[in-house]
C-alpha positions in Angstrom: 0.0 0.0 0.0 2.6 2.6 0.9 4.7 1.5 -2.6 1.6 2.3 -4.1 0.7 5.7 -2.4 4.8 6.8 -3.1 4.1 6.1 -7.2 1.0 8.0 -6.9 3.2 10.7 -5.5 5.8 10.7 -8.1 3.2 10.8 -10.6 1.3 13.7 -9.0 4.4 15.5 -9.0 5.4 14.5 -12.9 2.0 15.9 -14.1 2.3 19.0 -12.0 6.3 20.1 -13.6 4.7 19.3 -17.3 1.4 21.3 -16.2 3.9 24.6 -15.7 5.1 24.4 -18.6 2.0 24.0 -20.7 1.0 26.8 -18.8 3.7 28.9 -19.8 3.5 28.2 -23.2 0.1 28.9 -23.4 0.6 32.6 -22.0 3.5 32.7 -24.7 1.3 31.5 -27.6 -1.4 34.0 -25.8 1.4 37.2 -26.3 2.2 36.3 -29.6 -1.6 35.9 -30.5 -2.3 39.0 -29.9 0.9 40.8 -31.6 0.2 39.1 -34.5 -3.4 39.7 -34.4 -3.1 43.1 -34.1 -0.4 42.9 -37.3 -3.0 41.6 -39.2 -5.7 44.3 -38.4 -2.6 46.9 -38.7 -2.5 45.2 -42.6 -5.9 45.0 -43.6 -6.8 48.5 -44.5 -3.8 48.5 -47.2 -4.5 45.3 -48.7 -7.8 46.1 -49.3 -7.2 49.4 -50.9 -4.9 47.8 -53.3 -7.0 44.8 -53.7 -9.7 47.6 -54.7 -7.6 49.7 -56.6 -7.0 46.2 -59.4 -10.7 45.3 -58.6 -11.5 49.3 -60.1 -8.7 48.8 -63.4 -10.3 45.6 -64.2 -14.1 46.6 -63.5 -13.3 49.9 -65.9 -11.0 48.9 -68.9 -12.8 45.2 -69.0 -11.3 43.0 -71.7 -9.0 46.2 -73.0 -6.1 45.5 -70.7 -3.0 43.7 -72.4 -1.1 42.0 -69.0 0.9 39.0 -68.6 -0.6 39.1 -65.2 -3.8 38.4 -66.6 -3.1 35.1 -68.8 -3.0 31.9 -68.0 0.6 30.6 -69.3 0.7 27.5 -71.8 3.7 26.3 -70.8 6.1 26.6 -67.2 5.5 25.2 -63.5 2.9 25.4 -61.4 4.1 26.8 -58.5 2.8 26.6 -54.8 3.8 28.5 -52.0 2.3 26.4 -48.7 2.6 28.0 -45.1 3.1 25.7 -42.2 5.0 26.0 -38.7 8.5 25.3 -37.6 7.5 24.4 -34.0 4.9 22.3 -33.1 2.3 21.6 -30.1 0.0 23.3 -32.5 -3.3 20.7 -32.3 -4.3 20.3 -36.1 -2.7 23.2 -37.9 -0.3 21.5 -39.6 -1.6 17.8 -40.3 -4.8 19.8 -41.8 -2.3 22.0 -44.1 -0.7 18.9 -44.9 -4.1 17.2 -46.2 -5.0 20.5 -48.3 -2.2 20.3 -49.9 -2.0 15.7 -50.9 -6.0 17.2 -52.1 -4.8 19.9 -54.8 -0.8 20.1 -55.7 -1.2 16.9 -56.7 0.4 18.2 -60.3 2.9 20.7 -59.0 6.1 20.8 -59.7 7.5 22.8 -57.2 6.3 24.1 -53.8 7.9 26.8 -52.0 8.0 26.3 -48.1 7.7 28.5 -45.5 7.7 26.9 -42.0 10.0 24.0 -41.1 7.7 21.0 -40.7 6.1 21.5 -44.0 10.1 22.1 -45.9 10.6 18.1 -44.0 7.2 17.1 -44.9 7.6 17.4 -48.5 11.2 17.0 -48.6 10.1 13.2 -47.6 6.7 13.1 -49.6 6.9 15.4 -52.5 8.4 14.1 -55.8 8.8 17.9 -57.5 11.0 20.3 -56.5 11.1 22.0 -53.0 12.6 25.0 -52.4 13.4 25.7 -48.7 15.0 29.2 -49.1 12.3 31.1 -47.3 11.5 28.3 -44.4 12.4 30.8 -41.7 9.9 33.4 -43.1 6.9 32.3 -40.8 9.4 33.2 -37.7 10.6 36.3 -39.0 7.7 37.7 -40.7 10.8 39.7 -42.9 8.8 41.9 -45.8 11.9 42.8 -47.5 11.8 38.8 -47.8 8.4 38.8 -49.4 9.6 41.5 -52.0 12.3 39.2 -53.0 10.0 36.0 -53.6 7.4 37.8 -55.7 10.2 39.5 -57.3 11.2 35.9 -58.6 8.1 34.6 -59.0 7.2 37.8 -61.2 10.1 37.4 -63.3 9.9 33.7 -63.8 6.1 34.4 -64.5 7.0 36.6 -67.5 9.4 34.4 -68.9 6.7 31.8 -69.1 8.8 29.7 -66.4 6.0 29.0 -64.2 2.6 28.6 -65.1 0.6 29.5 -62.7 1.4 30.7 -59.0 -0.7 29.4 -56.0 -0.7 30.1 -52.0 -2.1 27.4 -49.2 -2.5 28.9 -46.0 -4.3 28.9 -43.0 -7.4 31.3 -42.9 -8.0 32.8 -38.8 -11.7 32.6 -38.7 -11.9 33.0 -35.0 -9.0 31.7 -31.6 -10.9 28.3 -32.5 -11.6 28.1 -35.9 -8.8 27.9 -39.0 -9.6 27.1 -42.1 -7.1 25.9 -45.0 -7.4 27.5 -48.2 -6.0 27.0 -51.9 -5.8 30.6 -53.2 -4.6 30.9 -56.9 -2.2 34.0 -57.2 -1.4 34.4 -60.9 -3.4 34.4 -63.3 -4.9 37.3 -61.5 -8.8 36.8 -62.4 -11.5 40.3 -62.0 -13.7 37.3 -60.0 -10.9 37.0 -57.4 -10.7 40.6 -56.6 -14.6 41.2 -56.0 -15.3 44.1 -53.8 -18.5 45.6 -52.1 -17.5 48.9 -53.5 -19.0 50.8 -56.8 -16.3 52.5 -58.7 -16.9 55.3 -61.4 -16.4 54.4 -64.8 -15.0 57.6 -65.9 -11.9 57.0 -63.5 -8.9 57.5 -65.6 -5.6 55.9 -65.3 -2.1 57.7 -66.2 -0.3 56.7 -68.1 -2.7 53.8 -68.8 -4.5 51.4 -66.7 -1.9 48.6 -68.1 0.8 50.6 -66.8 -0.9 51.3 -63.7 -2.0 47.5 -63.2 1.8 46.5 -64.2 3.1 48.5 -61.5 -0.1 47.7 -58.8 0.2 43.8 -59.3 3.5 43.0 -57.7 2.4 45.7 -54.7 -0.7 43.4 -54.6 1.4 40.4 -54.2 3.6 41.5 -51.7 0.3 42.8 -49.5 -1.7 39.4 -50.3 1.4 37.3 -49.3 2.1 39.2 -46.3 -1.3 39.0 -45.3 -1.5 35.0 -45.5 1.6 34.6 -43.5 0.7 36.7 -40.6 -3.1 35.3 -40.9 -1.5 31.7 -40.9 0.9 32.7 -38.4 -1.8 34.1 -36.2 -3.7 31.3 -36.5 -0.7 28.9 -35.3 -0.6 30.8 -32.2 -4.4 30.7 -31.9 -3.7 27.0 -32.0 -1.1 26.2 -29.9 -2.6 28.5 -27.2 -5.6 26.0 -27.6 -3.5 23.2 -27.2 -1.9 23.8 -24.8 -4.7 25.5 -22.6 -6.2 21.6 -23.3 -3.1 20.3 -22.2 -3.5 22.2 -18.8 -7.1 21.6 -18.1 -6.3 18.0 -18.9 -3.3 17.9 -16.2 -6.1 19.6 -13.5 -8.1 16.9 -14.2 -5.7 13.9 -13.9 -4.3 15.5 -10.7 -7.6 15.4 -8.8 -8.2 11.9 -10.4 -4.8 10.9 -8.5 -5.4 12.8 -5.6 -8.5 10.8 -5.0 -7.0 7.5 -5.8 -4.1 9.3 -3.0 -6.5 9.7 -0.5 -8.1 6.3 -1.2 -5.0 4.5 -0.8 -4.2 6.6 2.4 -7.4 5.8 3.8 -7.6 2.0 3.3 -3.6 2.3 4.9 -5.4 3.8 8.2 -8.0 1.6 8.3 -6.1 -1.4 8.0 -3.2 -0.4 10.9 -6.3 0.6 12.6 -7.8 -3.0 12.5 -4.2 -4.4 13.3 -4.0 -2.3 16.5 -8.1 -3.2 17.0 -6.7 -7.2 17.0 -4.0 -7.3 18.9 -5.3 -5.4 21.5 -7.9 -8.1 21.5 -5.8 -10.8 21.6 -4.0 -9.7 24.6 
């Protein structure tokens, strides 16, 4: 009995050390939450006004515009750029990424990985190319970084390198919904940029609106991109702070399941040295 009480200690006192620490890294993922979160509201406002701005080109000049940007190429790579984590203890937000992406990048050729688990993932499971170059992105949230990836992917899209360019991310609905997503960059379609707002049709554009479009597309890119990784990013720390807050509530609930078997244990110890005492008293 008193073997059994001492394990129940040790075990008590095991589940209490990894309870701390879930608790601390739920305040962390907590803090981060809510710096990224605010990043995220803090970019809004001029993604939309660009995302408008290309919505208001295409809604005026229809069918007129001549832009690479706007044609589908018949030849080159597609291309994917998928957002995952580099730490984990973050419930389903990768292994749900991971499905999204077996579902439609089936015919890639090459993904481009930001996030750690995802550059091993595919490394192991993907038979195209991976390129790992901007795996620490997700940490360091760099936009200079962003500017030099839609650089490239502009450049190989003119030269009818890559075929189509295409973003799978994590969507923050709310701290407990995320939603994956498949977003298609380039071709840039009028449909993909629909916006609540009526724009005048005698808007002009100087010099043209291909010029202006030419020059508003990579901005676009760089804001949409941007705005995915924080968005995924915030909804990693949404996760993890889940996950771990779980972890914690679970540890409670274990310790006052072993505190009860404790005081069980302890109480049939008593009794019995109670009833030894009880008979030998009444032996003598």
């Amino acid at each position: 009995m008193a073997g059994q009480m001492q394990a129940i200690k040790r075990r008590i006192k095991s589940i209490e050390s990894t309870k701390k620490i879930t608790r601390a890294m739920e305040l962390v993922a907590s803090s981060k939450l809510s710096k990224t979160r605010n990043q995220l509201n803090d970019m809004k406002p001029y993604y939309t006004q660009v995302k408008d701005t290309c919505a208001q080109i295409l809604s005026s000049a229809g069918n007129d515009i001549d832009s690479p940007y706007l044609v589908l190429n018949d030849k080159g790579e597609d291309v994917y750029i998928v957002i995952t984590s580099t730490l984990g203890l973050c419930g389903g937000y990768n292994s749900n990424i991971f499905k999204q992406v077996e579902a439609s990048v089936n015919d890639a050729k090459k993904i481009i990985a930001i996030g750690n688990k995802g550059l091993n993932q595919f490394k192991k499971h993907f038979k195209g190319e991976v390129d790992g170059t901007y795996a620490d992105l997700n940490t360091t949230l760099d936009f200079r970084s962003v500017v030099r990836l839609v650089a490239s992917l502009l450049e190989g899209y003119k030269k009818k390198e890559i075929k189509s360019i295409h973003i799978v991310y994590t969507e923050y609905v709310n701290d407990l919904t995320f939603v994956p997503r498949d977003v298609t960059l380039l071709p840039l379609k009028a449909e993909d940029l629909v916006s609540d707002k009526k724009f005048h049709k005698d808007t002009l554009f100087e010099p043209s609106p291909e010029s202006v479009l030419g020059s508003l597309i990579p901005m676009y890119l760089q804001a949409v991109i941007y705005g995915y990784l924080i968005e995924s990013v915030t909804a990693e720390n949404a996760s993890r702070r889940t996950s771990m807050k779980n972890a914690t509530d679970n540890a409670n609930e274990l310790t006052d399941e072993l505190l009860l078997k404790y005081n069980q244990a302890r109480q049939s110890a008593i009794t019995s040295e109670v009833s030894e005492i009880v008979a030998g008293a009444n032996a003598q």
